[in-house]
ZAMARGU-4260 file (C-alpha; in steps of 0.2 Angstrom, whole numbers, plus 5000, padded with zeros to 4 digits):
<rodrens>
0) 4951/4884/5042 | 4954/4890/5024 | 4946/4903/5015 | 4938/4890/5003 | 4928/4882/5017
5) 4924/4898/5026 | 4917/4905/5011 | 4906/4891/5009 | 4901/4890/5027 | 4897/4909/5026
10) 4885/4908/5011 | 4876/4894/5021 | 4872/4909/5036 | 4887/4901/5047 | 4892/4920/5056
15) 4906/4910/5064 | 4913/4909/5045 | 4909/4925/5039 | 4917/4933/5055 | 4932/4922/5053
20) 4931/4927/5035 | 4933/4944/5036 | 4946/4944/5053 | 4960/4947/5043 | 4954/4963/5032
25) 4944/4972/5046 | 4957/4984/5055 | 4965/4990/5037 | 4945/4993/5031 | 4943/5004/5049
30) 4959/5012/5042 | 4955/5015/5023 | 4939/5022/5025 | 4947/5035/5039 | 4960/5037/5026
35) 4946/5045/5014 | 4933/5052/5025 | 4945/5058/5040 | 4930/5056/5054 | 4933/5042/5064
40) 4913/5040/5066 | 4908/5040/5046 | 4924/5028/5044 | 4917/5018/5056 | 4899/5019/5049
45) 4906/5014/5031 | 4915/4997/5037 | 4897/4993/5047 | 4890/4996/5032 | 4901/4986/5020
50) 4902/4973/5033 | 4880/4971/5032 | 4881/4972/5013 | 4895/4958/5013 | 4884/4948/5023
55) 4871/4951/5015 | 4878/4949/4997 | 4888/4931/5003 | 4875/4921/4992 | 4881/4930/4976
60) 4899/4932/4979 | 4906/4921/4963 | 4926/4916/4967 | 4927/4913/4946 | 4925/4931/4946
65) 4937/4938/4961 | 4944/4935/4976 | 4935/4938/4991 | 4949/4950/4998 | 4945/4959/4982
70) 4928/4959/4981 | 4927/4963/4998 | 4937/4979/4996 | 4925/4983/4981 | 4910/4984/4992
75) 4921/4994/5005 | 4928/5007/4993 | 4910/5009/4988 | 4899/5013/5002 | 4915/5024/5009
80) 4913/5033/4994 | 4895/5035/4997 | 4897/5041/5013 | 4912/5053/5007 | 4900/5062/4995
85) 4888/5065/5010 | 4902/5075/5017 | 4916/5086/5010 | 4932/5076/5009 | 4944/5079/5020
90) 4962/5067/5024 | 4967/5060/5042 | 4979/5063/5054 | 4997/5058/5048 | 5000/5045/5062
95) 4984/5034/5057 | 4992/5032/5037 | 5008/5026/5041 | 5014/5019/5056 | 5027/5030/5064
100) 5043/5019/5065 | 5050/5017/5083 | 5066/5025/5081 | 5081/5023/5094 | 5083/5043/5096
105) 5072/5056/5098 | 5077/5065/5083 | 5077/5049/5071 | 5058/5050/5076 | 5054/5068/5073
110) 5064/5065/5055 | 5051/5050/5050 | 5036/5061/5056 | 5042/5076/5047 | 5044/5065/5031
115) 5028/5059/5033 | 5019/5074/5036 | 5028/5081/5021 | 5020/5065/5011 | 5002/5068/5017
120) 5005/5085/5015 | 5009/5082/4995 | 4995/5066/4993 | 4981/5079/4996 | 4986/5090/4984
125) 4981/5076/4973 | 4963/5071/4963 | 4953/5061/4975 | 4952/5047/4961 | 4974/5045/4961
130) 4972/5050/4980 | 4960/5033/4982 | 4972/5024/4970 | 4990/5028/4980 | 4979/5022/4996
135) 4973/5005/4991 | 4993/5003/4980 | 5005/5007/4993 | 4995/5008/5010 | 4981/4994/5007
140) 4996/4986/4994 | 4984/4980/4983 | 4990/4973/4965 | 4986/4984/4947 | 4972/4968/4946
145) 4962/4969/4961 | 4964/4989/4962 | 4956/4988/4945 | 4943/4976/4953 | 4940/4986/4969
150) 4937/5002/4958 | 4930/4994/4943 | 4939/5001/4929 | 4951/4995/4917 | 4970/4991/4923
155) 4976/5003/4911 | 4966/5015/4919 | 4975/5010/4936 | 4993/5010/4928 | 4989/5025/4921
160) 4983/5034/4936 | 4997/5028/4948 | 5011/5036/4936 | 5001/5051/4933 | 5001/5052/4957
165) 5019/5046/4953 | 5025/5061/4940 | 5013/5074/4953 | 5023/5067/4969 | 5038/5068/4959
170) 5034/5087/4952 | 5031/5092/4972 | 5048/5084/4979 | 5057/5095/4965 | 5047/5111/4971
175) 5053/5105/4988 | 5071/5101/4983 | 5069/5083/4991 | 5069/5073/4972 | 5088/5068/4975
180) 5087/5064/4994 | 5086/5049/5001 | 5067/5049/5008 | 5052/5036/5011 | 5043/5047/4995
185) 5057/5047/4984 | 5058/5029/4985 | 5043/5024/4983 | 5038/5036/4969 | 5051/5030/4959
190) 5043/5011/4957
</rodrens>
């Protein structure tokens, strides 16, 4: 079924929609809010939480305005934010961020989970508000547009703080002497 007619379907009340609806964003939502709150149960609360006010808020949603991805990720962003400033904010383990490649040696794997510690490692040294933004950009892979959307401030705003996270990665890898190798951070830091 499209996402035109589920979204009709689930401002009628129809669950079967509205779970249908929300299928395809559920498991990256569980992993986002872990991403910011780095407790399993808050994370989980947040997602329950932005899954009610969704429902709850169907009637209003206005696809003239943005897309129900967006929109959706607005009201997740939100109520994990709410639930971060109930508690100190802390990051996750590195194996829940990225997915550790399956690399045919041993060695190839302990290379890939060394880089990504490193990169974890370097995104916490960061402001939460380019923390949130190098989440929803590279691991949610959300557009300039609908980041903007989700965090409701201007896409300037969003340009700006990615290169400002971008020029901060890029100022630890040359304290690290990594800038010129040929890693997962160097390459996507240099978009």
């Amino acid at each position: 079924m499209d996402e035109i007619l589920l979204i009709q379907q689930a401002k009628k009340g129809n669950k079967e929609a509205f779970n249908q609806l929300l299928q395809p964003y559920i498991q990256k939502a569980y992993r986002t809010s872990y991403l910011i709150l780095n407790d399993k149960g808050l994370a989980e609360d947040a997602v329950q939480e932005s899954l009610i006010q969704t429902y709850q808020s169907m009637k209003r949603f206005n696809e003239n305005i943005a897309s129900f991805k967006t929109w959706f990720h607005q009201i997740l962003i939100h109520t994990t934010l709410k639930q971060k400033r109930k508690k100190r904010f802390a990051f996750l383990q590195i194996e829940t961020w990225f997915h550790i490649k399956d690399e045919s040696t041993p060695e190839g794997n302990f290379l890939v989970q060394e880089e990504t510690e490193m990169i974890m490692d370097m995104v916490r040294k960061l402001s939460m508000k380019h923390q949130v933004v190098i989440i929803l950009f590279y691991y949610q892979e959300l557009s300039i547009i609908e980041i903007a959307q989700v965090l409701d401030i201007k896409e300037g705003t969003v340009k700006s703080r990615l290169h400002q996270a971008r020029e901060k990665l890029k100022e630890y890898l040359t304290k690290m002497n990594f800038k010129n190798q040929e890693t997962e951070v160097s390459t996507w830091i240099n978009k």
